[in-house]
VOMAR-156597 format. One record per residue: z, y, x negated of N, C-alpha, C in turn; residue in three letters. Coordinates in steps of 0.02 Angstrom, whole numbers, plus 32768, in hexadecimal, padded with zeros to 4 digits. Example, Ala and Ser with C-alpha at 12.3 -4.5 7.8 and 13.67 -1.06 7.14 Angstrom:
BEGIN
81867EE47D6C81867F1F7D9981867F5B7D6CALA81627F907D7E81657FCB7D54818A80027D7BSER
! end
This chain:
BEGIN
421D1CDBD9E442621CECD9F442811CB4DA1FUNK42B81CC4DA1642E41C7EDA4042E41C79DA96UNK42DF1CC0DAAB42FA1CC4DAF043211CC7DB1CUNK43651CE0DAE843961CD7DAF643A01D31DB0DUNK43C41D49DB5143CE1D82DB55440C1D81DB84UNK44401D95DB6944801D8FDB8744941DD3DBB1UNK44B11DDADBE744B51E3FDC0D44CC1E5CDBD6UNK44B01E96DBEA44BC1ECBDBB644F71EC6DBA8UNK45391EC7DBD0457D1EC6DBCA459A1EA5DB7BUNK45701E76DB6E45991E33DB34456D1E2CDAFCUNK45401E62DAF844FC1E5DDAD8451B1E69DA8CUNK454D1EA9DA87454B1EA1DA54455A1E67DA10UNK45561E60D9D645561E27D9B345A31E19D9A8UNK45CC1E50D989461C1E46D987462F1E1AD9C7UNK461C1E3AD9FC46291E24DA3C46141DCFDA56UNK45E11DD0DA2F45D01D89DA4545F01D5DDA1BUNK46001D6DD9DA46321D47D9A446641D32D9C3UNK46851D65D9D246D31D64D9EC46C11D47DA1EUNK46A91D29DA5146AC1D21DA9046AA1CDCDA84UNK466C1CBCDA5B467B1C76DA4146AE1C4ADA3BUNK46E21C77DA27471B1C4CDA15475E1C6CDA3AUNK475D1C88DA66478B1CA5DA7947BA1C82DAAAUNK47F91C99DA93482F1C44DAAF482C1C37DAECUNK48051C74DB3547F31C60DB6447CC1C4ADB72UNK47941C46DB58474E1C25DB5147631BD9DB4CUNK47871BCCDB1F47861B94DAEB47B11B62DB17UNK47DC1B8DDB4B480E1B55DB9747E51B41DBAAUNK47A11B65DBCA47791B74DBEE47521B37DBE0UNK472F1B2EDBAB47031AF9DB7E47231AB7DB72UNK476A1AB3DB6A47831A6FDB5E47851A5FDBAEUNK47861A84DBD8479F1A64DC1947631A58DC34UNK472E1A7BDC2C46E31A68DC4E46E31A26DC22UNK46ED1A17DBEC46C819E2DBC646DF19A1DBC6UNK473219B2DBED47491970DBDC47371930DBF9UNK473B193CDC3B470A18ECDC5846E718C7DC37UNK46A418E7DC18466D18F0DBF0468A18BDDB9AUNK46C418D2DBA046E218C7DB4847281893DB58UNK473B1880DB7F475E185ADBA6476C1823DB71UNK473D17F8DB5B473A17CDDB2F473117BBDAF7UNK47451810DADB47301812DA9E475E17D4DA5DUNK474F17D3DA34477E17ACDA06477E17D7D9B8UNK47BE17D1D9A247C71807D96347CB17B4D933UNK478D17C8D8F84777178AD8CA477417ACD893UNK477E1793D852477A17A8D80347391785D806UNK46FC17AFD7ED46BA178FD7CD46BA179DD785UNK46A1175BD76946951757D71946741790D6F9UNK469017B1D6BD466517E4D6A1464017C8D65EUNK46471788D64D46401784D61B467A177DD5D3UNK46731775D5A3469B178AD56D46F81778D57FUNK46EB175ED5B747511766D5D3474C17B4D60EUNK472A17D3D61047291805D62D473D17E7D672UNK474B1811D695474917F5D6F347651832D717UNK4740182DD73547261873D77947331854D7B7UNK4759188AD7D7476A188DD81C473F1895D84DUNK473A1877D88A46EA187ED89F471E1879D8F4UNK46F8188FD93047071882D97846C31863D992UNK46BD1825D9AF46961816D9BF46A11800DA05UNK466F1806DA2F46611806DA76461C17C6DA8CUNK462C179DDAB345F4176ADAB245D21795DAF7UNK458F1774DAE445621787DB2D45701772DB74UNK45731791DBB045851780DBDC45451747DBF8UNK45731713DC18453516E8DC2944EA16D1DC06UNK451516C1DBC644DA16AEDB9844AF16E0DB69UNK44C5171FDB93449B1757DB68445E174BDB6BUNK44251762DB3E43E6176FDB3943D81766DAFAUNK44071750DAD843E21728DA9D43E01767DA6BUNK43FC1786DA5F43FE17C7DA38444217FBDA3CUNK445417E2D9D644931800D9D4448A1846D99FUNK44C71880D9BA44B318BCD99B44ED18BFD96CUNK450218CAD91C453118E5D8F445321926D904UNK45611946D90545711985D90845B019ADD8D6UNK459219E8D89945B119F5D87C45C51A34D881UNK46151A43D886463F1A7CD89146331AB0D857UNK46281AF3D869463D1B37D82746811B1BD7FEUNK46841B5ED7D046A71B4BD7A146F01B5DD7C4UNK47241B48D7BB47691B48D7CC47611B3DD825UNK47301B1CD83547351B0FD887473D1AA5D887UNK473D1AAAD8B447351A6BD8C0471F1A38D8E8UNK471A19FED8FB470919D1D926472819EBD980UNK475A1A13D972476E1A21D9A7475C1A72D9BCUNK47351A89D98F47311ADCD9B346FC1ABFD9D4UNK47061B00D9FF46E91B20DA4A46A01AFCDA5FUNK46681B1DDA1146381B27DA12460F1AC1DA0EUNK46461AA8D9CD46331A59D9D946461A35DA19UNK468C1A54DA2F46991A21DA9046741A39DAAEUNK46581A66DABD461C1A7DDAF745E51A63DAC7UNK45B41A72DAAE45771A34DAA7458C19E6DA9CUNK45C019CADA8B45D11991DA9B45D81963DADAUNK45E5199BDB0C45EF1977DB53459F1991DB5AUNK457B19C0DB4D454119CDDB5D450E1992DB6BUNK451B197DDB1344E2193BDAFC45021907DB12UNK454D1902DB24456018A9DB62454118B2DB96UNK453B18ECDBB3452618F5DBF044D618D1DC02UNK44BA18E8DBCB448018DDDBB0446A1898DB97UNK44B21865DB9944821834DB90448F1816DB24UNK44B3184BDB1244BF184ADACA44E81825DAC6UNK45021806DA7C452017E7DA60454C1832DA39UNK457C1842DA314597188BDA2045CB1878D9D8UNK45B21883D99345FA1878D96145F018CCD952UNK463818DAD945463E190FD93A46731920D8F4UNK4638191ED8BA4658190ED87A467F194AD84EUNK46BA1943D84646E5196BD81746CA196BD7E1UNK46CD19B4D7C246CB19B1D78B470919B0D750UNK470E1998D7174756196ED6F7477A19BAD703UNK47C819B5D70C47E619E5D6FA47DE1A1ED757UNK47BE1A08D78047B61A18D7C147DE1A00D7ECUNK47E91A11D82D480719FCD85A484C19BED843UNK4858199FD862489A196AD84C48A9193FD811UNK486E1952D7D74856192DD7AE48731936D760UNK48981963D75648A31982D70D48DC1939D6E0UNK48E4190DD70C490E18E2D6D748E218B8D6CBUNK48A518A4D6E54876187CD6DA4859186AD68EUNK4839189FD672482618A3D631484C18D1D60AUNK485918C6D5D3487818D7D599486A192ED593UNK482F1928D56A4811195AD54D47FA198DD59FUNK47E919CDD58247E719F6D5AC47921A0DD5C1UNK478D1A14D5F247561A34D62047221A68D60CUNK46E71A67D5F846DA1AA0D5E0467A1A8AD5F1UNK46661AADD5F8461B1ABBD62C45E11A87D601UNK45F71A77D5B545BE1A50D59F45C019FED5A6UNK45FA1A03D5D0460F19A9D5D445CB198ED60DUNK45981991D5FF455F1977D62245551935D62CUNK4567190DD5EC456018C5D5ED459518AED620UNK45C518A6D62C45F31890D65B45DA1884D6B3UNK45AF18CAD6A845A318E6D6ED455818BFD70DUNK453318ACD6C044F21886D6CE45161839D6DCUNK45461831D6A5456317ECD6AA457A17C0D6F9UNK45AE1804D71A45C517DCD762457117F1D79CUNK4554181FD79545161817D7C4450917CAD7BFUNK44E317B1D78844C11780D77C44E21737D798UNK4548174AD78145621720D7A545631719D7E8UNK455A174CD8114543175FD85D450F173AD87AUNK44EB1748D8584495172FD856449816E5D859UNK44B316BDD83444D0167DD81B44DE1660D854UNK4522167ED87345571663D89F4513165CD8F3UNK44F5168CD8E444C9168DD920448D1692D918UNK4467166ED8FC44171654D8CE43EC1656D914UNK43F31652D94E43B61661D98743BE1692D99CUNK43F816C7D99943F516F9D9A143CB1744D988UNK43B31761D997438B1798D99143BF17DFD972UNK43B317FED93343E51816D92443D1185CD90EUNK43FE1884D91E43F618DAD922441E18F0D906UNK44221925D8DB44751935D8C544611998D8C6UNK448619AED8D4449819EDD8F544D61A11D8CAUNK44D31A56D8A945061A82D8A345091AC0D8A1UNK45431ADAD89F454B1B2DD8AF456E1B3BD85CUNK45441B8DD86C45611BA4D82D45641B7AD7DAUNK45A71B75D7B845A91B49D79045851AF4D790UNK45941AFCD7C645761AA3D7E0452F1A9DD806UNK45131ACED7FE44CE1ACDD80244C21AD5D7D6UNK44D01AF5D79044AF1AF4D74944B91AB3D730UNK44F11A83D74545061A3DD72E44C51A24D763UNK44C31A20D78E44A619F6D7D3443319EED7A0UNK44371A3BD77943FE1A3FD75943E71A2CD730UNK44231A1FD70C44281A0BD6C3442E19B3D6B8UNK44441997D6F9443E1958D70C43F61944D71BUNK43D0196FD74B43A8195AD74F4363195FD711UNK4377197BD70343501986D6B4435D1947D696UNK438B1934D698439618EED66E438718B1D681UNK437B18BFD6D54365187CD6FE43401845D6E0UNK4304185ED6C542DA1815D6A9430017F1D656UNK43141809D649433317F3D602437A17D3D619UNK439117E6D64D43D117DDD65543D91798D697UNK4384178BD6954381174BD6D543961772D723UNK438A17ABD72D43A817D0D77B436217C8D79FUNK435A17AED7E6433017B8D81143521806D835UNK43501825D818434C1857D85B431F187CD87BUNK4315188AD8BA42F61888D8EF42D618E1D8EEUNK431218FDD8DB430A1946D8F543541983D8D9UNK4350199FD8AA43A619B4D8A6437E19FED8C4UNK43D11A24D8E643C91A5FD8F443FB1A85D8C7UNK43FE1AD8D89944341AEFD87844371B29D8B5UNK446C1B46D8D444861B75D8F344A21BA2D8CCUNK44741BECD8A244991C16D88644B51C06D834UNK44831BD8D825449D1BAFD7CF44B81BF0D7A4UNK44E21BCDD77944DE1C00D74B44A81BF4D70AUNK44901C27D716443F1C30D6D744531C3FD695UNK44611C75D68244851C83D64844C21CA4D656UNK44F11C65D61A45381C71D628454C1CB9D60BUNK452C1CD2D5CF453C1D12D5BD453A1D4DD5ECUNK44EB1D3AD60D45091D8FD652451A1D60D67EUNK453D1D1FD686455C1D1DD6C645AB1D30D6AEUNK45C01D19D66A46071D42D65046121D8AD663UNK45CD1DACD63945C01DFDD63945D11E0CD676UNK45C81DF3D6C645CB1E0BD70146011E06D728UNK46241DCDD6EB46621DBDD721469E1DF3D706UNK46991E01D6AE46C91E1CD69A46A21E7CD6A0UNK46781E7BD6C146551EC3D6CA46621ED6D700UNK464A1ECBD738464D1ECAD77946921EDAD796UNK46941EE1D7E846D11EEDD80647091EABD7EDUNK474D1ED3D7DB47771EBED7C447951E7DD7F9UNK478D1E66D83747871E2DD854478D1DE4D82DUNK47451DF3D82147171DAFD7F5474B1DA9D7C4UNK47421DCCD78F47581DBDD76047B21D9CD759UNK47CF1DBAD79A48131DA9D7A4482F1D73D7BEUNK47F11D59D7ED47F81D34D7FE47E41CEBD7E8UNK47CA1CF3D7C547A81CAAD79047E11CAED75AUNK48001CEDD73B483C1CE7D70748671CB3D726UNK48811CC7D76248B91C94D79848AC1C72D77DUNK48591C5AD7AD48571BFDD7B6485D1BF3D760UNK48471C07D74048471BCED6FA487C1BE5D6EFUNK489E1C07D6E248EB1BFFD6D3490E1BD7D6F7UNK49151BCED73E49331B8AD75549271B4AD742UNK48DB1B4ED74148C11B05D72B48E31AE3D6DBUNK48D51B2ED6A948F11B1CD66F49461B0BD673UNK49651B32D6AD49B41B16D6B149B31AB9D6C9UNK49891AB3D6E949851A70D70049861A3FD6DEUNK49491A63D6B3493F1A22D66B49611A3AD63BUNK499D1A58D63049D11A3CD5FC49FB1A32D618UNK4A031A1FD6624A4B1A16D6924A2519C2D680UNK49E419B6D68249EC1969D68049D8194DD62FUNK49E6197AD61349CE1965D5BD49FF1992D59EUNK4A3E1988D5B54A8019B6D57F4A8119B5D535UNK4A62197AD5294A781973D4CA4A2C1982D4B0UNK49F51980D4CB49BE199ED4AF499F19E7D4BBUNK49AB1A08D4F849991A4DD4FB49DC1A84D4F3UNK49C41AB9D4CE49F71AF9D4D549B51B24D4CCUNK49B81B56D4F2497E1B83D50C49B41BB9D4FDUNK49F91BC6D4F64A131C17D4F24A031C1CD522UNK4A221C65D52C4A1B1CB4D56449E31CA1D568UNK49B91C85D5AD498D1C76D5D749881CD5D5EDUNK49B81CF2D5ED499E1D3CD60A49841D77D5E4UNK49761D41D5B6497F1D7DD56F49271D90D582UNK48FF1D60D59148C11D7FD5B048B71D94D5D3UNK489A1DC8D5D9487D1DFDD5FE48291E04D61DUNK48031DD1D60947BC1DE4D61747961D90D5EFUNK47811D7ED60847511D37D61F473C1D26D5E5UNK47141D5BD5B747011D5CD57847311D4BD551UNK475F1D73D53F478A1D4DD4FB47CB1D21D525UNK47BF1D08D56D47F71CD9D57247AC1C90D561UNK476C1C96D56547481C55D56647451C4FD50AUNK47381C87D4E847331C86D4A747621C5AD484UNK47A41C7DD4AC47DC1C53D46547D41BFED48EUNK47AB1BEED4CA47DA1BB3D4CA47851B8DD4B0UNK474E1BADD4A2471A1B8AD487472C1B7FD440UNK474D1BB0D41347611B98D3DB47A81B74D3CDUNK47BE1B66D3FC480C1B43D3F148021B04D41CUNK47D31AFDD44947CB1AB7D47547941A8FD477UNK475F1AACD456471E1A7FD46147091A80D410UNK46B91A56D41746A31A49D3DC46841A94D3C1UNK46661AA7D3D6464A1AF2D3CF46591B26D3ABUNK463E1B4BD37446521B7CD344465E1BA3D34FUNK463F1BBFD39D46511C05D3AB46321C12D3FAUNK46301C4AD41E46381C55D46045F01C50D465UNK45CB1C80D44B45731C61D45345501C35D45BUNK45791C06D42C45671BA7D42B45651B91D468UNK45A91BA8D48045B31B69D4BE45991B9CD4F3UNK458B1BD4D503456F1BEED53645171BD7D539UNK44FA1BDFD4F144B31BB7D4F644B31B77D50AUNK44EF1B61D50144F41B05D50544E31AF5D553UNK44F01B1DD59044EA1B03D5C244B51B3BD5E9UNK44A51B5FD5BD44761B98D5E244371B6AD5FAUNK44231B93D64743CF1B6FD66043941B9BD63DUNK43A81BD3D621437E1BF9D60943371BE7D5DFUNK43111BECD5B942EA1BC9D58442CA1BAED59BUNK42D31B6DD57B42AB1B26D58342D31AE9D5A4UNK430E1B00D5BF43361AC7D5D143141A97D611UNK43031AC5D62842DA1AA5D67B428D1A8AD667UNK42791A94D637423D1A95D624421C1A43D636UNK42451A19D625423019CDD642424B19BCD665UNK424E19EBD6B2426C19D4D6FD422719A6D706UNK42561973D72C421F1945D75A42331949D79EUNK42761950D799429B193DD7E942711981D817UNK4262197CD853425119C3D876428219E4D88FUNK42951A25D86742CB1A35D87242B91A85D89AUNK43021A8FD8B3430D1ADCD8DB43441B08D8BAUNK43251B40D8A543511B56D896435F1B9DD8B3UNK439C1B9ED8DA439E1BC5D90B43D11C1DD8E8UNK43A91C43D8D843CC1C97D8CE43D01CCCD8EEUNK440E1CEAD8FA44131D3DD91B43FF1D66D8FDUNK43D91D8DD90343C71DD5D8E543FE1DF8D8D3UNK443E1DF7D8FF446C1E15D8FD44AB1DFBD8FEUNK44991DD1D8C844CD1D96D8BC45081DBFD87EUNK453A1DD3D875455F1DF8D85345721DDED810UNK45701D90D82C457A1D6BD7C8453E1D50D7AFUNK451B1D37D7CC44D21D1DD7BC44A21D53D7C0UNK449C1D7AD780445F1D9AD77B44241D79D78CUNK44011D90D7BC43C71D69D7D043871D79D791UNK43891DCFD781434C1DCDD75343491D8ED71AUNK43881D6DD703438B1D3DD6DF43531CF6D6E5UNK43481CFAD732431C1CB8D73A42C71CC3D728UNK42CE1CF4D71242821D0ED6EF42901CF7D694UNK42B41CD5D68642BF1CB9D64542B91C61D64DUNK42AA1C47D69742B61C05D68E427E1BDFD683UNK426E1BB1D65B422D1B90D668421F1B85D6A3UNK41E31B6ED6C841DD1B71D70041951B26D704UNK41A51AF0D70641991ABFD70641821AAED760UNK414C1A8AD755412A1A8AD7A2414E1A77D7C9UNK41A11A50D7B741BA1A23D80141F91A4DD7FBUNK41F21AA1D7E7421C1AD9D80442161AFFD848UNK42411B0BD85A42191B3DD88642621B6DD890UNK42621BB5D88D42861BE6D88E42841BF8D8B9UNK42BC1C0AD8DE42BC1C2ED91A42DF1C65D935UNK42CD1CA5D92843051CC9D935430A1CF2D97AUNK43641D0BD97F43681D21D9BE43771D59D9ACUNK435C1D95D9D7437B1DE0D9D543C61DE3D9D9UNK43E41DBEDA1144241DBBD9FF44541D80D9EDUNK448D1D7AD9FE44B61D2ED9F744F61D46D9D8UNK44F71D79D9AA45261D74D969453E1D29D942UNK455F1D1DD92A456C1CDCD8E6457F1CC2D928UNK45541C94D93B45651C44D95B45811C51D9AFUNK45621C79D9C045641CA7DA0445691C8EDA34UNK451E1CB3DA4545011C88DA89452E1C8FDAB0UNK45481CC5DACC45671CB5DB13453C1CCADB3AUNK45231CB7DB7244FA1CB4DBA0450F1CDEDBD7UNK45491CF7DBFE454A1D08DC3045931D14DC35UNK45A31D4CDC5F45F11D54DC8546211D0EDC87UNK460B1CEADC97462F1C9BDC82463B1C90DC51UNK461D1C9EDC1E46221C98DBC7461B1C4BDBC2UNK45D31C3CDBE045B21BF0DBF2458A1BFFDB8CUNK457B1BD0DB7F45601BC2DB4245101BC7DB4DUNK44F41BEDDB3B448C1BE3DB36448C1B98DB12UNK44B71B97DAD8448C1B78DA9944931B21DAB7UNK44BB1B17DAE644B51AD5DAEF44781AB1DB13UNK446B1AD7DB4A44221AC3DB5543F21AD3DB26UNK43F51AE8DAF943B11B16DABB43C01AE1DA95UNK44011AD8DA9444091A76DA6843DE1A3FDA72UNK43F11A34DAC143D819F6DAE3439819F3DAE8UNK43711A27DAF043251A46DAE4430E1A26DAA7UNK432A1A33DA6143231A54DA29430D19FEDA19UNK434419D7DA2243691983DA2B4319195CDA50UNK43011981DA7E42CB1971DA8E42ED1932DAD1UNK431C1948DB02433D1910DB344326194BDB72UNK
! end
């Protein structure tokens, strides 16, 4: 088990969700962090293909320690939520090198690339690491994500030796395992979740035809009602994919996908995580440089630690990071 035990007060999992991101928390977190992030610089890294990704990068204070961490945001979050500026000032603090990489169609980024965002764009995501890696070849390299971007952060590292990646160590916070019951939970579950992910991708999708007028018309964006048939129509009207199954296997960890991990990875789950069915991680291969770890509590990407609504997972990071 993880060791994580928060007062009874915040224990529950809804409770620890919501608390994550909550707009007082989140004052709270940019203002502890800023010193820490002071110097950050906002840079486009190469994806490959013409692709190019928005990235915040932070140099090491005083030379650092020779060891830089990527860090990848959930789905409709970004370089700037809560949960990436608090472990970001964590690991400067620490001595890190800190990029904190968008995913396309994320945070400030939607005029960047053409074509639209969708969970199997993997190559892009192996592409700017490696360019990372490149830009800083003595550096020691870690890459870290939550939720959506811990199933990317996994799926990278799976690719490490083919793809030329030294990495050191990745950690996933709460991955998503299989996208089918992580859909099933969002469009099942308390009506929250599900309403609140409609928003974000409905804004996001207003974004990218506010910056691509003559190539997207999406219609009544409200005409959906539920996660399932708003991801369906846009897997058969926006990607390569025949149908909703395809592209949900396409990025699932389930199977055999992990099966030739080399990197030593962490993969960190709540028991009582509300979108990440945990019984799901009893479907993953389980390759010797895994190691599973679960917590009784947290809810999806939690971890609040205390009446302060201080973060557990950033020291369980820096641990994890091995600093």
């Amino acid at each position: 088990m993880a060791g994580f035990e928060p007062p009874a007060l915040i224990r529950d999992a809804h409770l620890q969700s919501a608390l994550a991101s909550a707009p007082w928390r989140q004052r709270r977190v940019h203002r502890h962090a800023a010193p820490y992030l002071a110097g950050t610089v906002v840079e486009v890294v190469d994806g490959g293909a013409g692709v190019r990704l928005l990235a915040e990068h932070t140099a090491p204070v005083d030379g650092g320690t020779g060891r830089m961490a990527v860090l990848i945001h959930g789905w409709e979050g970004s370089a700037r939520s809560s949960y990436m500026v608090s472990l970001a000032a964590r690991l400067v603090h620490a001595g890190f090198r800190v990029v904190r990489l968008n995913l396309r169609d994320h945070g400030d980024s939607h005029h960047l690339n053409e074509e639209l965002f969708h969970s199997c764009r993997l190559d892009e995501v192996v592409h700017a690491v490696r360019v990372l890696q490149d830009r800083h070849p003595d550096e020691r390299l870690y890459v870290g994500g939550f939720s959506l971007g811990g199933n990317f952060a996994l799926r990278v590292a799976a690719r490490a030796a083919e793809a030329g990646l030294r990495i050191e160590r990745v950690l996933a916070v709460c991955p998503v395992l299989d996208p089918r019951a992580t859909l099933a939970a969002l469009d099942g579950g308390l009506p929250p979740y599900r309403l609140y992910f409609i928003h974000k991708w409905r804004s996001s999708l207003e974004r990218k035809r506010a910056a691509f007028p003559g190539r997207y018309d999406f219609g009544e964006l409200g005409r959906f009602r539920d996660l399932r048939s708003m991801t369906d129509y846009f897997v058969r009207h926006h990607t390569e994919f025949p149908d909703l199954d395809s592209y949900l296997a396409g990025y699932a960890l389930t199977g055999e996908r992990l099966a030739r991990l080399e990197v030593p990875g962490e993969l960190l789950l709540a028991v009582d995580d509300p979108v990440i069915p945990v019984a799901d991680a009893a479907r993953l291969a389980r390759p010797p440089a895994l190691r599973i770890v679960c917590s009784r509590w947290g809810g999806h990407c939690g971890f609040v630690a205390n009446y302060r609504l201080d973060s557990w997972l950033d020291d369980y990071a820096v641990r994890v990071f091995g600093a």
